[in-house]
N, C-alpha and C positions, 0 to 999 in steps of 0.2 A: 697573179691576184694579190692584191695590198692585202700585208695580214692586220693592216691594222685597224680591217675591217671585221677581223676575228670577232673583236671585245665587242663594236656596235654590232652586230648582229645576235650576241648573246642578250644586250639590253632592247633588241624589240621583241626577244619571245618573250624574254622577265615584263614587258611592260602587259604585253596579252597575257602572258598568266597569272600575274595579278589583279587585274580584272576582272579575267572570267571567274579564278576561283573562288569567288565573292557569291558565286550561285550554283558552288556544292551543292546540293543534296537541294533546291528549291523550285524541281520539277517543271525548270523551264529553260529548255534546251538552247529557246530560239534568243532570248535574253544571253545566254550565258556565251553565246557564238557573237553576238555584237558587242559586247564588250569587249572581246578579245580581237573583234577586227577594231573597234576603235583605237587600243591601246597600242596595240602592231602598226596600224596605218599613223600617228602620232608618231610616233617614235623614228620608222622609214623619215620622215618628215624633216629628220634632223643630220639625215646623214648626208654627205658627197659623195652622190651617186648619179649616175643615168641609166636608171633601171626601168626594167618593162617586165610585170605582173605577164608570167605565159601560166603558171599554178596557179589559179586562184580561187574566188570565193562564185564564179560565175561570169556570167558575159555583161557589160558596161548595162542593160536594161534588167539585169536580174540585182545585182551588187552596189550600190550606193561606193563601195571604197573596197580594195585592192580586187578589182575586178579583171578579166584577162583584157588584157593590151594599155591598162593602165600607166600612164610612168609616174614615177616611182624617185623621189631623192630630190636633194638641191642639185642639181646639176650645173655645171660648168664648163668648159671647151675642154675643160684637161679630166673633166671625171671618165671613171673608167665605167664603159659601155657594160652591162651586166643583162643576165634571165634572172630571172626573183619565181621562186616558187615558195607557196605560200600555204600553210594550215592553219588559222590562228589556233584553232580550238580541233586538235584530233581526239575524238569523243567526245562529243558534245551531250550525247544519252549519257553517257558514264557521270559527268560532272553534273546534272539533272539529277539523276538518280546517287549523287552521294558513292560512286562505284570507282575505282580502280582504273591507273595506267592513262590517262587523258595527260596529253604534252601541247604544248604550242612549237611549231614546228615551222622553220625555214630554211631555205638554201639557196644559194646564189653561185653562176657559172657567168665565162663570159659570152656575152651576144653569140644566140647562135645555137648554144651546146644544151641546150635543154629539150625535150620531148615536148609536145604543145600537145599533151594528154587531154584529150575533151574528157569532158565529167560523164564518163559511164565505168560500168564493168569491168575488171580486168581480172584473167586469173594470172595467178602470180606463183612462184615458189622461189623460194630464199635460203639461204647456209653462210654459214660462215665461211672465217679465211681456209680451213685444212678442209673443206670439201668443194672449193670453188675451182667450177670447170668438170665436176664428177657428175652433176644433176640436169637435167633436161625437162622442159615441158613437151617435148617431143617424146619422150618416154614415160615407160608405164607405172603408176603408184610402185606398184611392188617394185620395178626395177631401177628407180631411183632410192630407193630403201635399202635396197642392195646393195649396191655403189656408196653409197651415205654408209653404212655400216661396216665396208671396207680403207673408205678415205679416213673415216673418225678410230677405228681401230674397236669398233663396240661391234656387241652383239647387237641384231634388231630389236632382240628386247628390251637392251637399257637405251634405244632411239625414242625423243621427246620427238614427236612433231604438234606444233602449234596449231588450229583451226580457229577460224572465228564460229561462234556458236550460231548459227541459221541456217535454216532449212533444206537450203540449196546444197548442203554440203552433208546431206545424209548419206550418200552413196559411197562420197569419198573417206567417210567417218570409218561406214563399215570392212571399205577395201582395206585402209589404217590396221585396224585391228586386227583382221585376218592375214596379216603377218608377222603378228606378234610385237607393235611397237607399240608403245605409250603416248597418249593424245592429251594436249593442256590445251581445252575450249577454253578462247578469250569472248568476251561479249563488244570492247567496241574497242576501236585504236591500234589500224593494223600497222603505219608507221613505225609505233614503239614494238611493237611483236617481231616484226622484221629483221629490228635491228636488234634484238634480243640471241639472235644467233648467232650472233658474233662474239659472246663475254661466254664464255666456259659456265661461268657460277651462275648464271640466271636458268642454267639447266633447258635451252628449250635449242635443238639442232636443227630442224628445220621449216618451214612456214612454208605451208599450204593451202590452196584454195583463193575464191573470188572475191575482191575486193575493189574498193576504189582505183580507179586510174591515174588521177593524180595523186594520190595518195602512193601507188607505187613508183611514179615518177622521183618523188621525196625520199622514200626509202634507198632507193638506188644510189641518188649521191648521198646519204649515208653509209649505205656499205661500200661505197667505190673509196671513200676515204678510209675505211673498217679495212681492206683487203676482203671482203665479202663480195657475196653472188646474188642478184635477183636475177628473174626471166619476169617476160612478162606477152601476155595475149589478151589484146580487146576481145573485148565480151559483150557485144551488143544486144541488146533485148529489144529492140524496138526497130524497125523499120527506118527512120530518122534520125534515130542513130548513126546509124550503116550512111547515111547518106548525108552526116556532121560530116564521119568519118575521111568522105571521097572528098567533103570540102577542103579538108585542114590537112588534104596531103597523104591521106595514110588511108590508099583503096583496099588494100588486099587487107583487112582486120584478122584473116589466118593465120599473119605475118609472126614466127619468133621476133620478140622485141629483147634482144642479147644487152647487155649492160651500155656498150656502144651507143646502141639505138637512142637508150633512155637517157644518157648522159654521155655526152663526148669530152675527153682528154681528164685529166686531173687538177685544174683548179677552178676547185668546188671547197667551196665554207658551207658547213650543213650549223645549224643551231636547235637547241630544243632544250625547252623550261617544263619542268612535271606542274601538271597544274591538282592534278590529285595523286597520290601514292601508287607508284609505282615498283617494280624492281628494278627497272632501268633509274627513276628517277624519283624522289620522292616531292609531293606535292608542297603546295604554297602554304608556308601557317604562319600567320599574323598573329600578333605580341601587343602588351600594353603598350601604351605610350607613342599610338600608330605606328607602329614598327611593322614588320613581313621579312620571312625569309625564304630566299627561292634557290632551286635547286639544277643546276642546267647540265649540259655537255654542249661544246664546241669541237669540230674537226674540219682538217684541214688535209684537201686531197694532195695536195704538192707536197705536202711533209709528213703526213699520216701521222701528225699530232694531232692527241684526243687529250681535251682539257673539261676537266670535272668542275663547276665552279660553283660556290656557295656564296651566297651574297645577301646579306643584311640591307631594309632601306629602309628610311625614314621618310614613311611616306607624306608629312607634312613638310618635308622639303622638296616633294615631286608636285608641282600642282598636275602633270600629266597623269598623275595616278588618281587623280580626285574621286570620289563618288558621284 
């Protein structure tokens, strides 16, 4: 993979999070999600790429721009053939509601190597690098907590596991506690959660429960470049579902989906800009003088370089960033 795709794919999540972060806290979710595909789909616009949208915002009659089977780049005879999977805006309620941990989020593999996750359910569980390969979806709450508190070297007491806060996950709340570990409920953005098991200092060891599909697809080649673990299992609620499912290839939905599944080989560029405050990332804040500064991470699965980057813009030099 050209790294010198590194830096442009850090400049289309800065161009999504600076647009959506324009609609903190002004309780409209569905505003704050198009602007962030607008500024993302712009920005793709400018690269040398032959890319094809398999993560994205929907299927070509639901999504106006980076819809699934979309392409994606200036292309050339020589560009390099890519999967593009796509969040502009993870938390979209968080960024509405003024709340916490919302990223814009991307990643790219070559042709081929990416999961073509339909947009339903998945349950998912995640760790870091020193418990990866110790955890299973095939096993039980308590005996993956065991295993975790032997790989990490902790008691189950001082184990963080992560939950997203919904209803669905009452059962798995209380099995959590009834072995003595500690639970941090997030309310939306399970991408950044995921990958939050992976930094020692963000305090949270492992992520549990049911979330987006392609959303887990995203986290995956984030921690494939991290040395981290997802699993992953469709989770279909609906009849039609089940029967996307047998269309796009993936009958048995029972199926363990092992990190292989969801992303094949190691070059994968994962990108992500905080669009609100986060502990992974801290959000967008704009400055007199049209100014903005945004806060990103870059990684890169072939070299397991993770690059932190802060970056100042003036944005009456960007007409792409316009209001």
């Amino acid at each position: 993979m050209d790294r010198n795709l590194t830096l442009n794919l850090v400049r289309v999540t800065e161009a999504a999070a600076l647009q959506s972060a324009r609609y903190l806290g002004r309780g409209d979710k569905i505003k704050a999600d198009e602007a962030a595909v607008r500024g993302m789909r712009r920005m793709f616009d400018t690269l040398t790429i032959d890319g094809v949208v398999v993560i994205g915002e929907g299927e070509m009659d639901e999504a106006p721009m980076l819809y699934i089977g979309e392409q994606i780049g200036k292309a050339t005879k020589d560009s390099i053939k890519v999967d593009i999977a796509v969040d502009p805006l993870d938390g979209t309620t968080a960024v509405a509601k003024g709340l916490s941990n919302a990223i814009s989020a991307v990643a790219i593999a070559p042709r081929g190597c990416l999961l073509h996750a339909p947009d339903m359910y998945m349950e998912k569980i995640a760790v870091g690098p020193k418990a990866a390969g110790k955890v299973s979806l095939d096993e039980p709450v308590e005996t993956n907590l065991k295993n975790l508190s032997k790989a990490l070297n902790k008691d189950i007491s001082d184990i963080t596991v992560t939950i997203l806060d919904r209803p669905r996950h009452k059962e798995l709340i209380e099995r959590v506690r009834k072995t003595g570990a500690r639970i941090k409920l997030f309310q939306d953005g399970d991408v950044a959660a995921a990958i939050a098991t992976c930094f020692e200092d963000l305090g949270v060891d492992i992520l549990m429960g049911i979330g987006g599909a392609p959303e887990g697809v995203l986290a995956a080649c984030a921690l494939k470049c991290l040395g981290g673990e997802i699993q992953g299992r469709l989770y279909p609620i609906k009849d039609e579902e089940k029967e996307r499912c047998k269309k796009m290839g993936l009958g048995n939905v029972d199926t363990l989906l092992t990190m292989d599944h969801l992303v094949r080989g190691n070059e994968i560029i994962f990108a992500a800009t905080g669009v609100s405050n986060g502990k992974l990332l801290k959000g967008v804040v704009y400055y007199e003088h049209n100014r903005a500064k945004t806060y990103s991470v870059v990684m890169r699965g072939e070299t397991g370089t993770i690059r932190f980057i802060e970056a100042i813009h003036r944005l009456d030099k960007k007409p792409e960033y316009a209001k």
